[in-house]
Phi, psi and omega in degrees: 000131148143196263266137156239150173250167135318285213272349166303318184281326168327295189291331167302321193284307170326307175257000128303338191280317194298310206283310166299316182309319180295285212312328158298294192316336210238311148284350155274003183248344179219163191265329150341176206239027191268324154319293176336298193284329176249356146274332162293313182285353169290304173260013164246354139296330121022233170277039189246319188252005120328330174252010164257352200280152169197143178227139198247168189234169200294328176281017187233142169218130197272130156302094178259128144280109162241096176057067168071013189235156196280148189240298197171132142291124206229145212095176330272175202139205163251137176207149180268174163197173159305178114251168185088302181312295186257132167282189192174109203232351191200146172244113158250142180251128191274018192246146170321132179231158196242123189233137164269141170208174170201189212236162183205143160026054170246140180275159201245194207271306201285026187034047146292112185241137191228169189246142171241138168245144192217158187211108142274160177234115191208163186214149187274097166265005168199108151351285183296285197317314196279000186287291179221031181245298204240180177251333185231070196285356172263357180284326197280311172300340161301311182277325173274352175251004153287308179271349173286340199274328184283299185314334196264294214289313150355299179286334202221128188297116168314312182298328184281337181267319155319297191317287176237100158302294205296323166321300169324315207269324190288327178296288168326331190292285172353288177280324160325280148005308202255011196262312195244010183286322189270031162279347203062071140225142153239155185258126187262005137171158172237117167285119169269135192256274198248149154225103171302102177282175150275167203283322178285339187283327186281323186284333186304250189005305166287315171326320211269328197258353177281333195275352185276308182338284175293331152303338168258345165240029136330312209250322156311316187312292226300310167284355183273337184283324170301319169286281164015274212288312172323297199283356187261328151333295181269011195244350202265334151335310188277324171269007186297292197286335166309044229282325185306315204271006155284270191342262207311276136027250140017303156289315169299336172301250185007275178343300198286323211271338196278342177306307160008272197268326198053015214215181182278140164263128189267083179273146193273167167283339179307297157316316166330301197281335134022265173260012182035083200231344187075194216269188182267003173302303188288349179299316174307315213285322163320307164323272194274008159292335201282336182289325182279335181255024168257135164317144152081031180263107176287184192257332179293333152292323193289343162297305190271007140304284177316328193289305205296337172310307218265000174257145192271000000 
């Protein structure tokens, strides 16, 4: 990486400006060539200290080379250098980075090839190494976290990489980690972003969790039929010996539905004789007392009362 400063180009201009300003000045006063000679050293003082001034910024540290050999880290701030002697061949930035990579049609231990998106966060903690240990550390973090993501997915059940994301990422951190550590980088944590299935492999899937769905609540129904008849059990227990509170019971059913429905109900005689409800006589008659005090009760029902009385 790097750098340009302002104030280095700042300095240049300045003592050129100085400079040119003396060599007029020095040429309207004499016929000689003495303007000429301090503005050609105007500007080659100039640019001898413009190109030693260099300035760094807080998140950048300057690499300095002197005739070719590592020299000294610099920054941040105003820092000086030779020029021609000494170099600046790299700017490192010491901030958290963010690299995206992924995985495209890689197959998992059960051969499912799926696409992964992963986001590293890694920081540069020692310069020099990343400096003159790789030639390219943000590419070689690319590429290594690119084939750790492939070695992992390998290594791994498709139901284990849906499930545990955070696993996935710890196991990547790790081997990422042990990969760029002697670049002096390290890495503060790997995100798994997305997992891409193929689309017939994804519809199986929803098949398969819609039929476990409907299979628990199968076995719910089935036990919920199950309590039922148990509490139905136990209650037949309680009128068994009870004929009145079966009586009684028994009435109050009948009551709420015809208030209900308001319309005929139809009870078998079995059940009549049953719940000793009496006859089917007095049953109509309950019917139609109950018809008579409900609003919106016709004469076509009360006809059709008298008729089912009159069948034998």
């Amino acid at each position: 990486m790097t750098s340009k400063s302002s104030f280095s180009t700042l300095i240049f201009f300045v003592i050129l400006l100085i400079g040119g300003a003396l060599a007029y000045y020095l040429h309207i006063g004499s016929e000689g060539y003495q303007g000429y000679y301090i503005l050609g050293g105007s500007l080659f003082i100039a640019y001898v200290i413009a190109t030693a001034i260099k300035v760094a910024n807080q998140w950048d540290r300057a690499v300095v080379l002197r005739l070719g050999h590592f020299y000294s880290l610099r920054g941040p701030g105003l820092f000086f250098i030779i020029p021609v002697i000494d170099t600046i061949p790299f700017w490192i930035d010491i901030r958290v980075i963010a690299t995206s990579f992924k995985a495209e049609k890689t197959l998992t231990k059960d051969t499912v090839p799926v696409d992964v998106d992963a986001v590293l966060f890694w920081k540069v903690i020692d310069p020099k190494k990343a400096a003159l240990e790789v030639a390219d550390y943000e590419s070689a973090i690319g590429w290594a976290s690119q084939t750790a993501l492939r070695d992992v997915i390998g290594k791994t059940m498709l139901s284990d990489m849906l499930e545990g994301r955070s696993k996935i990422s710890n196991e990547l951190q790790v081997i990422i980690d042990e990969r760029t550590e002697p670049w002096g980088i390290n890495v503060i944590s790997v995100e798994v972003k997305d997992v891409l299935i193929p689309p017939a492999l994804e519809d199986a899937m929803s098949m398969q969790a819609q039929a476990e769905r409907e299979r628990q609540a199968r076995v719910i129904l089935g036990d919920s039929e199950r309590q039922v008849a148990e509490k139905f059990g136990e209650a037949a227990k309680t009128y068994i010996n009870n004929p009145v509170a079966l009586h009684l019971r028994a009435m109050n059913m009948l009551y709420e539905g015809l208030k209900e429905n308001s319309t005929i109900v139809i009870v078998p005689s079995s059940a009549i004789e049953t719940m000793q409800l009496g006859g089917l006589a007095g049953m109509t008659a309950m019917t139609m007392g109950l018809d008579q005090k409900q609003p919106g009760t016709g004469k076509k029902d009360e006809i059709e009362m008298k008729r089912r009385e009159r069948e034998p």
